[in-house]
N, CA, C and O of each residue as an XYZ file, in Angstrom:
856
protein
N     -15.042    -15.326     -3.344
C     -14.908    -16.298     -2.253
C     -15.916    -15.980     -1.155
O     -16.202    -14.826     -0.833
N     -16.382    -16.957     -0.657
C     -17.217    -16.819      0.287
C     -17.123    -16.580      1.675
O     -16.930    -17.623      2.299
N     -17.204    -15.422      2.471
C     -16.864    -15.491      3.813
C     -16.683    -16.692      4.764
O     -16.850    -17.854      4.392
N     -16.337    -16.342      5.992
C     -16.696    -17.354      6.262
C     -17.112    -16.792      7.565
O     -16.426    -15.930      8.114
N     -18.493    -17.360      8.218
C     -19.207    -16.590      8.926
C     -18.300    -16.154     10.757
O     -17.863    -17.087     11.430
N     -18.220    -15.182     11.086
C     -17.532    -15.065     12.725
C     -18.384    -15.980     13.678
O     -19.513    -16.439     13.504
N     -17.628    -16.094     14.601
C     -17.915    -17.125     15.459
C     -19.128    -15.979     16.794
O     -18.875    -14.832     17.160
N     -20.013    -16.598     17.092
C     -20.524    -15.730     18.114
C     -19.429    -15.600     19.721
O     -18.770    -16.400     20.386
N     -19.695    -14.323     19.782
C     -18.593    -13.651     20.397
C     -18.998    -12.847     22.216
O     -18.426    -12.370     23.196
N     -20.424    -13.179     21.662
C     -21.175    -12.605     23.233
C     -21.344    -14.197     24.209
O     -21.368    -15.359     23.805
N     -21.436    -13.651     25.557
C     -22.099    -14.845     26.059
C     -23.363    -15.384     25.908
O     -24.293    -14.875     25.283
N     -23.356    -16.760     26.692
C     -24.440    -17.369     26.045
C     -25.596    -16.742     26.703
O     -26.568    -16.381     26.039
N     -25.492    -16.496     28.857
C     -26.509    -15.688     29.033
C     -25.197    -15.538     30.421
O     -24.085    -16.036     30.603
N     -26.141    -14.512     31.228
C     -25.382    -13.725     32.544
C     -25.794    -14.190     33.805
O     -26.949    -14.084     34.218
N     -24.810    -14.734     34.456
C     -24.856    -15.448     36.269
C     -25.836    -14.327     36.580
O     -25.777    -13.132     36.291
N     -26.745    -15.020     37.240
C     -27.805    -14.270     38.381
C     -27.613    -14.221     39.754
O     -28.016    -13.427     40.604
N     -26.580    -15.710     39.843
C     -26.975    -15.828     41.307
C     -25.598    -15.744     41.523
O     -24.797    -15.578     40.603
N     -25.147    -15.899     43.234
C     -23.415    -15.844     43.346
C     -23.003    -16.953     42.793
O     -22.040    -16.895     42.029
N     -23.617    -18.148     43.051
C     -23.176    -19.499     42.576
C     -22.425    -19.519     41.179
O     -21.297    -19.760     40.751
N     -23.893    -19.066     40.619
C     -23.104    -19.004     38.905
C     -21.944    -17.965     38.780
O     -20.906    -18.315     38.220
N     -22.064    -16.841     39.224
C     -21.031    -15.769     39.288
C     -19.687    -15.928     39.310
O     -18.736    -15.289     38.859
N     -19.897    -17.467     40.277
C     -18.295    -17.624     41.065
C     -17.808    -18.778     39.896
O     -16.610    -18.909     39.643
N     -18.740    -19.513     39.281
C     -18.243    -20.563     38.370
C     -18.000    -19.827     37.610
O     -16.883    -20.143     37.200
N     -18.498    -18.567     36.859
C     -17.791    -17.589     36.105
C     -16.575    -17.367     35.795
O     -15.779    -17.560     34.876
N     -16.692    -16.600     37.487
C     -14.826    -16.109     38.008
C     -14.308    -17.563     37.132
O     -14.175    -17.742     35.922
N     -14.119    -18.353     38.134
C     -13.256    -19.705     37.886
C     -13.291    -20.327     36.790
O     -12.557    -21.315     36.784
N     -14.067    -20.070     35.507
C     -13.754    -20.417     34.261
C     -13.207    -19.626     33.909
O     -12.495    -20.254     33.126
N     -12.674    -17.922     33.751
C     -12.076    -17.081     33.409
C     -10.845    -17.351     34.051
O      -9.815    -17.127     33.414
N     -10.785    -17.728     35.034
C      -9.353    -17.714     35.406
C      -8.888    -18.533     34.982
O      -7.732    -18.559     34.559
N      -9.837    -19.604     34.985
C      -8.889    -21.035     34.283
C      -8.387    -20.079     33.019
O      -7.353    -19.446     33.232
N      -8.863    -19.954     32.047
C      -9.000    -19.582     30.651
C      -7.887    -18.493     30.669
O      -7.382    -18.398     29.550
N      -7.514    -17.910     31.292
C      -6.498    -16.766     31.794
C      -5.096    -18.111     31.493
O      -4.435    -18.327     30.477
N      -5.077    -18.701     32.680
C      -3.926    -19.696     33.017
C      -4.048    -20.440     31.831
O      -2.839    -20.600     31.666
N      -4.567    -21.033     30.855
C      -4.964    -21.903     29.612
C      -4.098    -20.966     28.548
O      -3.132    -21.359     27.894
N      -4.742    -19.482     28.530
C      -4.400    -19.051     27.200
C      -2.857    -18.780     27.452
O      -2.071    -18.919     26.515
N      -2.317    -18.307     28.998
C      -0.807    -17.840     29.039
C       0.027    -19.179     28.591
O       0.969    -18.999     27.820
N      -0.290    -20.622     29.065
C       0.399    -21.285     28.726
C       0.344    -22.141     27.657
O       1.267    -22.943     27.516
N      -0.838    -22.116     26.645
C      -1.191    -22.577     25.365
C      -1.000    -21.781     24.296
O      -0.542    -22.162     23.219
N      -1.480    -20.232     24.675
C      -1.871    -19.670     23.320
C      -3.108    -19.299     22.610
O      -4.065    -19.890     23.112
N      -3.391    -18.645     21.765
C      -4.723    -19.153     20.926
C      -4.796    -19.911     20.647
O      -5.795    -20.569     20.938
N      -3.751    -20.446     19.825
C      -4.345    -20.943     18.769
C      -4.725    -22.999     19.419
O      -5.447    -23.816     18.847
N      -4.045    -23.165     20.507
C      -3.939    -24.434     21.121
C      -5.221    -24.086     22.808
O      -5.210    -24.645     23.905
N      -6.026    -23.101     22.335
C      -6.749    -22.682     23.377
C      -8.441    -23.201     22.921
O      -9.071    -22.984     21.886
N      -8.835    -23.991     24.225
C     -10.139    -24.993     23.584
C     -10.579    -24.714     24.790
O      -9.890    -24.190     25.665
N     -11.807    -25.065     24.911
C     -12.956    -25.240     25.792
C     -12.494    -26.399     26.387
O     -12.156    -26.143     27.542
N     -12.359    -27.365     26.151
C     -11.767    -28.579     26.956
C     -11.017    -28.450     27.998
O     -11.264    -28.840     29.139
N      -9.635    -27.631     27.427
C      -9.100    -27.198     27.871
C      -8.743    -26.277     29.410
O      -7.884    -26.455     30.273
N     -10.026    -25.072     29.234
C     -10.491    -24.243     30.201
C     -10.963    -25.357     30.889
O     -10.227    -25.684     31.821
N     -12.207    -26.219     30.689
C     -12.799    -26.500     31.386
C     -11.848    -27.543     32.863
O     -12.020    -27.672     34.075
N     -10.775    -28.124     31.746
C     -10.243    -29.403     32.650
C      -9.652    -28.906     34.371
O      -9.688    -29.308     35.534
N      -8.941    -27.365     33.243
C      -8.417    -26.465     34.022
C      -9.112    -25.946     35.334
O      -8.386    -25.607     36.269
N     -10.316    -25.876     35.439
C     -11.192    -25.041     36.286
C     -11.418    -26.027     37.107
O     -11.468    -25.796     38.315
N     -11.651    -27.705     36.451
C     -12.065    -28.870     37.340
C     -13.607    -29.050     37.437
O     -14.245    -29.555     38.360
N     -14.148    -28.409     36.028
C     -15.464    -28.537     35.832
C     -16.020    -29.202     34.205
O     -15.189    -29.108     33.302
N     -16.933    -29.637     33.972
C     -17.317    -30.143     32.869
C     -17.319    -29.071     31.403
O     -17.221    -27.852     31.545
N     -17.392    -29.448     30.593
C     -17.190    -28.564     29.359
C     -18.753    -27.995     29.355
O     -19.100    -26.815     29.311
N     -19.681    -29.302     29.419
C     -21.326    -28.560     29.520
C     -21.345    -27.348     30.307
O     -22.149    -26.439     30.099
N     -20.529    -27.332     31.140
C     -20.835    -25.854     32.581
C     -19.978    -24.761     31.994
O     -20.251    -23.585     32.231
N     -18.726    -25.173     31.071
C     -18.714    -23.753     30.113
C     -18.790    -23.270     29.107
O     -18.272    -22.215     28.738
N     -19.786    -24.351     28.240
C     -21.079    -23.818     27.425
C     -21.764    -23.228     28.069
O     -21.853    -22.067     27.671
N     -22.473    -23.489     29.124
C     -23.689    -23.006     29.526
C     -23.433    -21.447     29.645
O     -24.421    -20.783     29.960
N     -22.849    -21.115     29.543
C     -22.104    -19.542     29.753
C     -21.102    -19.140     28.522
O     -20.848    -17.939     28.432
N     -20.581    -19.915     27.682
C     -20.003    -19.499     26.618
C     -19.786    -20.499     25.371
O     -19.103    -21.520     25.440
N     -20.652    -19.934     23.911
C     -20.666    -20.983     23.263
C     -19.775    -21.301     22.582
O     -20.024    -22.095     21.675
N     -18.228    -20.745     22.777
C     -17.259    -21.376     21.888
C     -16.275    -20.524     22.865
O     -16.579    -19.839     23.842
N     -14.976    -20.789     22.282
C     -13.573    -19.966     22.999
C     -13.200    -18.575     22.824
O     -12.602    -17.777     23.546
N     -13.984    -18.463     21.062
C     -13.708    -16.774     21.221
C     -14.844    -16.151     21.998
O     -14.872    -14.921     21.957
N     -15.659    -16.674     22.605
C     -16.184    -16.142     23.750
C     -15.807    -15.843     24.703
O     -15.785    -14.652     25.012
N     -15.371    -16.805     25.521
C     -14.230    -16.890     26.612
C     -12.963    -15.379     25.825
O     -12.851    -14.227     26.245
N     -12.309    -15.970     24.758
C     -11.253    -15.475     25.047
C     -11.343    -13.364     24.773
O     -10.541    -12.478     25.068
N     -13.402    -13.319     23.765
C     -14.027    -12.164     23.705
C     -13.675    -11.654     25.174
O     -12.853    -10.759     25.367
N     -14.418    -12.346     26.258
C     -14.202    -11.682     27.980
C     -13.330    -11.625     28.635
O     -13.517    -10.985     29.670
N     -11.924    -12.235     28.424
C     -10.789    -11.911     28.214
C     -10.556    -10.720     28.097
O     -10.656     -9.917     29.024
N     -10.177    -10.415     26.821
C     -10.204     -9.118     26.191
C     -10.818     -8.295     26.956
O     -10.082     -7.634     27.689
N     -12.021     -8.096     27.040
C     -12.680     -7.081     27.553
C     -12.423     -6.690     29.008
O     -12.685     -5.568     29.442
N     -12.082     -7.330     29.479
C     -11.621     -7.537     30.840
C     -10.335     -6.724     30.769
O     -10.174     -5.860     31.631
N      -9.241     -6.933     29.678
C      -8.454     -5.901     29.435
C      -8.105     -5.190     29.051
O      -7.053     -4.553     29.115
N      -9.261     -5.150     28.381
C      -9.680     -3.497     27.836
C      -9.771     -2.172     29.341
O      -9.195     -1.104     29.548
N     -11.089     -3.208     30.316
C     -11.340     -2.506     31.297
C     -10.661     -1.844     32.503
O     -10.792     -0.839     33.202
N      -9.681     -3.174     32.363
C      -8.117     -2.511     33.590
C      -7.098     -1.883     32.351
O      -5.892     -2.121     32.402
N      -7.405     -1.452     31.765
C      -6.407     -0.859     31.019
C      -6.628      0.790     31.125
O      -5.871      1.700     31.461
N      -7.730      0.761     30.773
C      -8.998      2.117     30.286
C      -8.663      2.814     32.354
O      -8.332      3.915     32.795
N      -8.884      1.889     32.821
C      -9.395      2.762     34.256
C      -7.588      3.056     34.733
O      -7.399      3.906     35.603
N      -6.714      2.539     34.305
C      -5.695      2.541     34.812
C      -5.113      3.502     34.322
O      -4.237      4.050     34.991
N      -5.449      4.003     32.951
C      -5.545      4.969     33.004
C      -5.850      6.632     32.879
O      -5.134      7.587     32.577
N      -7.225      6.501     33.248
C      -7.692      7.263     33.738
C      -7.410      7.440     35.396
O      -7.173      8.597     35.742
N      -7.412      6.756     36.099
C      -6.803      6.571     37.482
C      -6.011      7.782     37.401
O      -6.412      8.878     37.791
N      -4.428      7.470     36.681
C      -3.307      7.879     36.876
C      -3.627      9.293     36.038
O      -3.317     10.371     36.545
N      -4.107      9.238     35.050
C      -4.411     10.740     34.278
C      -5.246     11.654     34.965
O      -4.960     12.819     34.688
N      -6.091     11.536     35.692
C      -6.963     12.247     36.422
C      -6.609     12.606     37.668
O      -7.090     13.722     37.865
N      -6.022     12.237     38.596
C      -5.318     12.420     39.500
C      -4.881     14.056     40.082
O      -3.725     14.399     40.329
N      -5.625     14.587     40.168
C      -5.401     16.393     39.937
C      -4.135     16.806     41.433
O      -3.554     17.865     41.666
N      -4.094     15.582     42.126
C      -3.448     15.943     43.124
C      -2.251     15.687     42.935
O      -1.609     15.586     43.981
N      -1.589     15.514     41.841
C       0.023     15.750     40.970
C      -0.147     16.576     39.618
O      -1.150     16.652     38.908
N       0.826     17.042     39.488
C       1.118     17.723     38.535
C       1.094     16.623     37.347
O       1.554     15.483     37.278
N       0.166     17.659     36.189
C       0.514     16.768     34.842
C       1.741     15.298     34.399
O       1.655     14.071     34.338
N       2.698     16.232     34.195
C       3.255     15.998     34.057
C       4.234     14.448     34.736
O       4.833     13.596     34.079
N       4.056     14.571     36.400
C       4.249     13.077     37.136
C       3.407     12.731     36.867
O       3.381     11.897     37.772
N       2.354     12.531     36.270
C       1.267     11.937     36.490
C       1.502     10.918     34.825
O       0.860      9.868     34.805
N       2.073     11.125     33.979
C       2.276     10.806     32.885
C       3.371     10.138     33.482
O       3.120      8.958     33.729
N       4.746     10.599     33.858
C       5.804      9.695     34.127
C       5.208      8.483     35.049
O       5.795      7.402     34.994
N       4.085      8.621     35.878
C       3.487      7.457     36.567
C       3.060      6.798     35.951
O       3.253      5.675     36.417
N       2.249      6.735     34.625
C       1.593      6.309     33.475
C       2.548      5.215     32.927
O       2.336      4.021     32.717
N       3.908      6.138     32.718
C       4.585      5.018     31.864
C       5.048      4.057     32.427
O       5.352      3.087     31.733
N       5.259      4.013     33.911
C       5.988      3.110     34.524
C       4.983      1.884     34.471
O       5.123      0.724     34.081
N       3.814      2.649     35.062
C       3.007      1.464     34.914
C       2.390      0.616     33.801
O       1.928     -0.516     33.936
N       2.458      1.384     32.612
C       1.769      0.389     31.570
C       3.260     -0.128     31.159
O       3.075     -1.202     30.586
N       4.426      0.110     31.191
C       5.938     -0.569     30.490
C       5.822     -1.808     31.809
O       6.245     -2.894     31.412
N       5.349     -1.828     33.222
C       5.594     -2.929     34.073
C       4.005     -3.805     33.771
O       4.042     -5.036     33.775
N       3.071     -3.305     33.596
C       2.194     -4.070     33.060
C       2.342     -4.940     32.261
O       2.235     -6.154     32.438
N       2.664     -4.225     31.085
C       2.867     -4.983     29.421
C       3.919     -6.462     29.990
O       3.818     -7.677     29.817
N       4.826     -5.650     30.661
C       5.853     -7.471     31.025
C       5.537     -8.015     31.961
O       6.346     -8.780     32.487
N       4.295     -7.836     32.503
C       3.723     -8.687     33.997
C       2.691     -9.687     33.197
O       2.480    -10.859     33.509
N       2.000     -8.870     31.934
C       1.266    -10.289     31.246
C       1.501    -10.080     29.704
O       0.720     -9.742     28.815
N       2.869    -10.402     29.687
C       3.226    -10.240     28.042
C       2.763    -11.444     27.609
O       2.335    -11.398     26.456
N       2.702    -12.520     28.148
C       1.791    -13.869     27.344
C       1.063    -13.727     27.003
O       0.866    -14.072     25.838
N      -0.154    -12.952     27.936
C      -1.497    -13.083     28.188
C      -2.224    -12.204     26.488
O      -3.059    -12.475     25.626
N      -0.885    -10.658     26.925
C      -1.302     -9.820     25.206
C      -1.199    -10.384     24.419
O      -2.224    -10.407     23.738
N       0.009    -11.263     23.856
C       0.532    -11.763     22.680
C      -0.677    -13.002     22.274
O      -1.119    -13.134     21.133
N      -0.945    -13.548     23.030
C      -1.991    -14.836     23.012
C      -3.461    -13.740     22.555
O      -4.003    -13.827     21.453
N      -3.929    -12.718     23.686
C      -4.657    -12.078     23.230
C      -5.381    -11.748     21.665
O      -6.468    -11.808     21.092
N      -3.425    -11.221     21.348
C      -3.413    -10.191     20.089
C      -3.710    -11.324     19.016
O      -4.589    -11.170     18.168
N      -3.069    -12.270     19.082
C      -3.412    -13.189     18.393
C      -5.060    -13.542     17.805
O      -5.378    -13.668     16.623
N      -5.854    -13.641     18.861
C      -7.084    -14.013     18.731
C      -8.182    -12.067     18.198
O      -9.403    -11.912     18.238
N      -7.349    -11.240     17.877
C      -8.014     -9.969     17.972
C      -8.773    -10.099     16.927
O      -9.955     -9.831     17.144
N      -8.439    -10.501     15.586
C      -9.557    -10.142     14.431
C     -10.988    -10.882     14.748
O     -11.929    -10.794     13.959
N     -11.066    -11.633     15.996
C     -12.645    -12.231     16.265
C     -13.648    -10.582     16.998
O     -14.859    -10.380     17.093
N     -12.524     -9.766     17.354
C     -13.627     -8.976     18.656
C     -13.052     -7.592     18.183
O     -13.670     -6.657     18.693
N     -11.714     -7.094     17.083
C     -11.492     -5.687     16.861
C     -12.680     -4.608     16.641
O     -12.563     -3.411     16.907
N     -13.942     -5.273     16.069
C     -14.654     -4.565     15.536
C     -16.080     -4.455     16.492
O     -17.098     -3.763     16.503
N     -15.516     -5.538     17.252
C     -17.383     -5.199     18.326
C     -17.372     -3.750     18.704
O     -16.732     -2.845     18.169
N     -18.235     -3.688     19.770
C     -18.680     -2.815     20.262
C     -18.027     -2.353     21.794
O     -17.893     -1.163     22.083
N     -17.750     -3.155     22.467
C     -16.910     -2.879     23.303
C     -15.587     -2.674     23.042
O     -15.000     -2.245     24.035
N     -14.918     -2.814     22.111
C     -13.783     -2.268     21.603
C     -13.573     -0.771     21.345
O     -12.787      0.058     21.804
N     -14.844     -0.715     20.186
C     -14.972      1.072     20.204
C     -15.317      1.842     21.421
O     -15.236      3.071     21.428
N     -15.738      1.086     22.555
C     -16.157      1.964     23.776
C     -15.038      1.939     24.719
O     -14.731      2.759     25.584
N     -14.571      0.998     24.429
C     -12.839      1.098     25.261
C     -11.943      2.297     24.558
O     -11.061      2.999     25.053
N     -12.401      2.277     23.444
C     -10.980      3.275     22.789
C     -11.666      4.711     23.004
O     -11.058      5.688     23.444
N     -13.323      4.698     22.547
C     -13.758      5.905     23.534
C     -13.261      6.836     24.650
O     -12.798      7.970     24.777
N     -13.618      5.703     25.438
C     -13.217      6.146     26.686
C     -11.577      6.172     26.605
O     -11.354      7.369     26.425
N     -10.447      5.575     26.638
C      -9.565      5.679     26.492
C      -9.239      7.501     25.506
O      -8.629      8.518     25.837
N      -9.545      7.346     25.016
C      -9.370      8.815     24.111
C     -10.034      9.769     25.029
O      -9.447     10.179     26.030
N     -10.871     10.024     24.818
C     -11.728     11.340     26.374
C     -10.755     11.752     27.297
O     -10.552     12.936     27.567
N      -9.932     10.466     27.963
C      -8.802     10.653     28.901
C      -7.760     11.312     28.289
O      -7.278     12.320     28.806
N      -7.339     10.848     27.209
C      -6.346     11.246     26.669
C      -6.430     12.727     26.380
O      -5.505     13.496     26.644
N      -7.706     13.144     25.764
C      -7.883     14.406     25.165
C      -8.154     15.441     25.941
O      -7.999     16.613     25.596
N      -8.694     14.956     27.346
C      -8.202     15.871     28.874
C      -6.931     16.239     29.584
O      -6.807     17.159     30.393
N      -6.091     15.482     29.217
C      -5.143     15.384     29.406
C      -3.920     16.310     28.978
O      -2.914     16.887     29.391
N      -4.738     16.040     27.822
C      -3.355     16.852     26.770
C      -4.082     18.241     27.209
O      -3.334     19.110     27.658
N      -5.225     18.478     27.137
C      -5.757     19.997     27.387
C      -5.452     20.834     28.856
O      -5.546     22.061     28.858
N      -5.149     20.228     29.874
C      -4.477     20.264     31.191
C      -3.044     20.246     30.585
O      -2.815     21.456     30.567
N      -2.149     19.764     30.176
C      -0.693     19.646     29.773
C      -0.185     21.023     28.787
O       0.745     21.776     29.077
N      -0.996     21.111     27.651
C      -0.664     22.007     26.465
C      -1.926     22.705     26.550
O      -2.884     22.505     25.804
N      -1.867     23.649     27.631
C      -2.994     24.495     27.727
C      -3.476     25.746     26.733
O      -4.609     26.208     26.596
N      -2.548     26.037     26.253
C      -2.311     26.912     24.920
C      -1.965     27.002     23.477
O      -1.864     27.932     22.677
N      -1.748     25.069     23.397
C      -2.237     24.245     22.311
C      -3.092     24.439     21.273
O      -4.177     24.640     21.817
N      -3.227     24.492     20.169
C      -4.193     24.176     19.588
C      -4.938     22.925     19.528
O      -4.076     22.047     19.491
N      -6.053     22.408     19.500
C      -6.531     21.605     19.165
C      -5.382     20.441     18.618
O      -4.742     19.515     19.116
N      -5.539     21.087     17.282
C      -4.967     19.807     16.459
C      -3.439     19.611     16.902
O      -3.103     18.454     16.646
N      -2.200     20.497     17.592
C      -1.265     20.371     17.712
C      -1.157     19.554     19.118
O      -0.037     19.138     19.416
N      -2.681     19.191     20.360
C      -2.823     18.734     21.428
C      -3.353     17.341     20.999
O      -3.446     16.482     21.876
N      -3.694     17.057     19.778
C      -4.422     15.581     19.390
C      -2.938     15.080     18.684
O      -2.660     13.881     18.714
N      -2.375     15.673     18.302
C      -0.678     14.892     17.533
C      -0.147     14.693     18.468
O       0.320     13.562     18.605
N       0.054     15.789     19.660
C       0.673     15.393     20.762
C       0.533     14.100     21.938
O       1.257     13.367     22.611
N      -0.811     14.354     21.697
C      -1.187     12.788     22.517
C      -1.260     11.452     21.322
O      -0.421     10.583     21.557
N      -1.830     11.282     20.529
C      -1.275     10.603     19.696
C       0.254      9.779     19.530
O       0.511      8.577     19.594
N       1.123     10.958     19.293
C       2.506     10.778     19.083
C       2.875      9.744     20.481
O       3.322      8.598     20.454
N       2.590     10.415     21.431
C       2.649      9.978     22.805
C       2.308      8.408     23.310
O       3.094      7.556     23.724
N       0.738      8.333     23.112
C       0.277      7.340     23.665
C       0.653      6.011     22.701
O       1.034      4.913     23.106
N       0.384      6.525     20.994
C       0.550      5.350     20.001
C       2.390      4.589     20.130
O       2.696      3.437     19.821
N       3.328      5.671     20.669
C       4.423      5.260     20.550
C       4.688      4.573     21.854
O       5.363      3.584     21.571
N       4.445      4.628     23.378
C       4.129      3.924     24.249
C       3.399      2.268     24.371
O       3.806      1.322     25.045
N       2.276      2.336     23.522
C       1.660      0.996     23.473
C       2.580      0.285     22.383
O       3.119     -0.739     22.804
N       2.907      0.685     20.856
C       3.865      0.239     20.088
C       5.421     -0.576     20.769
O       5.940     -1.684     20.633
N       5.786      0.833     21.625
C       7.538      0.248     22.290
C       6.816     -0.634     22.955
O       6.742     -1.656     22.273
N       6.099     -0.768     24.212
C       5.706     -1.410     25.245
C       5.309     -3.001     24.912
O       5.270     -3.964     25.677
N       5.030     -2.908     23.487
C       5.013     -4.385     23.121
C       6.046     -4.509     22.816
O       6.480     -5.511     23.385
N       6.957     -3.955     22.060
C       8.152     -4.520     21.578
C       9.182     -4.952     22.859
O       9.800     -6.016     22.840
N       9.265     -4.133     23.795
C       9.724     -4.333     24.901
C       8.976     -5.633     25.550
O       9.532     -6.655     25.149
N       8.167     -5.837     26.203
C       8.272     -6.846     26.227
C       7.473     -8.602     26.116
O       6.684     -9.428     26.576
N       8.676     -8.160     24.902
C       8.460     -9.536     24.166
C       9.682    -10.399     24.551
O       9.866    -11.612     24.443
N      10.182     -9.762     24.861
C      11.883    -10.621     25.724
C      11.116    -10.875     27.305
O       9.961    -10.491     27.488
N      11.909    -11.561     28.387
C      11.534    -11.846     29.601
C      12.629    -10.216     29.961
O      13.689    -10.063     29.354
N      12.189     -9.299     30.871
C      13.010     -8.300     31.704
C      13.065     -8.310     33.029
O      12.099     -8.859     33.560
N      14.234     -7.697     34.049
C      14.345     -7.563     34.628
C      13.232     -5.988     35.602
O      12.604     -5.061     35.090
N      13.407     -6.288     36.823
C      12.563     -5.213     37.318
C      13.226     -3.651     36.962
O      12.546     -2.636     36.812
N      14.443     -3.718     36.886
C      15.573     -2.960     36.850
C      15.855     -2.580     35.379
O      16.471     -1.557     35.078
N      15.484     -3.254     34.693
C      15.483     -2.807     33.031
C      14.386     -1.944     33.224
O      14.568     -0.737     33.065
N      12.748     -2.575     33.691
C      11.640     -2.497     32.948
C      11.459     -0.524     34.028
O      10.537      0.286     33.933
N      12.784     -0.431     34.923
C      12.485      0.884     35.479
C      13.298      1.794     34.836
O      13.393      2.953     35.243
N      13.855      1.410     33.936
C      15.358      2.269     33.783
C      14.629      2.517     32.145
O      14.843      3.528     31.476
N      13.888      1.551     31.773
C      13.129      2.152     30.464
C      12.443      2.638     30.618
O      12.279      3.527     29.782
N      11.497      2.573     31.659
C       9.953      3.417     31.499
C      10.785      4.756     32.296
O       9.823      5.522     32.343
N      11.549      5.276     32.732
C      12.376      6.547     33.486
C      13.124      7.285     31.956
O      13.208      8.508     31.840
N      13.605      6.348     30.903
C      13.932      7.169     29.861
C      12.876      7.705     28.834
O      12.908      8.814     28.301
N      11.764      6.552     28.616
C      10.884      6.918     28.136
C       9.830      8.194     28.397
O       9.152      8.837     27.596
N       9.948      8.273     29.581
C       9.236      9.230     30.525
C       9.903     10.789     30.108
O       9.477     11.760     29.482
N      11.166     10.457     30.807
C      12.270     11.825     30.121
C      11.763     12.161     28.778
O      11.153     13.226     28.680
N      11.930     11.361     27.626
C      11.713     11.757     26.370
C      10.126     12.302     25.801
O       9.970     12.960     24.772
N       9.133     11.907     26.632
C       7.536     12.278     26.617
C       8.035     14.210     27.535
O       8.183     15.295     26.972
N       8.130     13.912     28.799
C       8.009     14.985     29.289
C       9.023     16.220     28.738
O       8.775     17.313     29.248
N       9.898     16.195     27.970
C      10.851     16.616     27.242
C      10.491     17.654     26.169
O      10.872     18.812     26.003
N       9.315     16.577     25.238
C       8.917     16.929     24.480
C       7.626     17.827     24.700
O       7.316     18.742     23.937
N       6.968     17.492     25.741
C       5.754     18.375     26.198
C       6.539     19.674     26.665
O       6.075     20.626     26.037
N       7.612     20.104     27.578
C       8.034     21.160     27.880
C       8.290     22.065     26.629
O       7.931     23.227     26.439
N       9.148     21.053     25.666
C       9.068     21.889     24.351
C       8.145     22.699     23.027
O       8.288     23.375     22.009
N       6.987     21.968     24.031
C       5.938     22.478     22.774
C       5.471     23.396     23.545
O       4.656     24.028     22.873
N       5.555     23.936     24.879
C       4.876     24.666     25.916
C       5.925     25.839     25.712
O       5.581     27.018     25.788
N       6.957     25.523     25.503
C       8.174     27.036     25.743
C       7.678     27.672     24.358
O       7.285     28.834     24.248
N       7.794     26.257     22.783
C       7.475     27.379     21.963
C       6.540     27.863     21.457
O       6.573     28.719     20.572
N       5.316     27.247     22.085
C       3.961     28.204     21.953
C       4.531     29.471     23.292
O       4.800     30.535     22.735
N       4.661     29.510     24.233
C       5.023     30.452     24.945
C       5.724     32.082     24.118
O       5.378     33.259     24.017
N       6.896     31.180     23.666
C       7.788     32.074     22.618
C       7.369     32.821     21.081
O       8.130     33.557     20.453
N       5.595     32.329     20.544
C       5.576     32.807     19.653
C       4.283     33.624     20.049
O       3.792     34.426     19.255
């Protein structure tokens, strides 16, 4: 069977001036507000455009189809994802350890502040899993991680500090979707990310007493 070719996924070219910059912004946002309340798969250029209150030609001229748009999307949350946390992981002026329970609160209140936005996202992922800014998001995302754990499980081995963050981070982004995929309360979404937290920091004390102990 014959492939069938991917859709181009970069923009068409890059605002120079503020003018274009700002018609930018405002097609992304439209396209933000488009995809939370459409979806992918009901997500068109028409669409964005009507939304923004500009012609469809003006978001070609900047993007030649939707998985473009919805490519900068993505990347966009790749980028507040990645710095958020590193933000909170780097932070040397708390202890490890809060600094992770800060972590979870915030990506478990994230995930349900734009659970549309992921799910619509995730939807459209097999156009952009494999670019290049994907692998540089998870890059960077990992570096953090792998500082992290080396500050936390200082007497770790290697490989027992890469399972540990692993175990950690993969089971966080996993629950954090499953969670929420329901609508929650502020009061749920604190009372989970406070147990979840317990059960991360729990487990880090335990791998620290029994490397300690042997």
């Amino acid at each position: 069977m014959t492939k069938q070719p991917r859709p181009q996924i970069s923009s068409r070219k890059q605002p120079q001036q503020a003018r274009s910059t700002e018609l930018v912004a405002v097609i992304l946002q439209a396209a933000t507000l488009v995809l939370a309340a459409e979806g992918a798969r009901r997500f068109t250029c028409a669409r964005v455009a009507e939304k923004a209150g500009v012609s469809v030609g003006s978001v070609y001229q900047y993007f030649p189809n939707k998985a473009a748009i919805l490519f900068q999307l993505q990347v966009s949350e790749w980028k507040q994802t990645t710095e958020m946390l590193r933000n909170i992981l780097e932070d040397a002026a708390k202890p490890p350890l809060d600094r992770l329970r800060a972590l979870v609160h915030a990506f478990i209140r994230s995930e349900c502040e734009e659970a549309e936005m992921r799910v619509a996202l995730n939807d459209a992922a097999p156009l952009y899993r494999d670019a290049p800014e994907a692998k540089q998001a998870r890059a960077s995302a990992d570096r953090t991680v792998a500082l992290f754990m080396e500050e936390v499980l200082p007497k770790a081995s290697e490989t027992t500090r890469t399972l540990a963050g692993d175990l950690i981070f993969t089971t966080l982004s996993a629950v954090g979707s499953s969670f929420s995929s329901h609508p929650r309360t502020l009061g749920e979404i604190k009372t989970y990310a406070e147990i979840m937290a317990d059960m991360f920091c729990a487990y880090l004390k335990q791998q620290n007493e029994g490397i300690s102990n042997k």
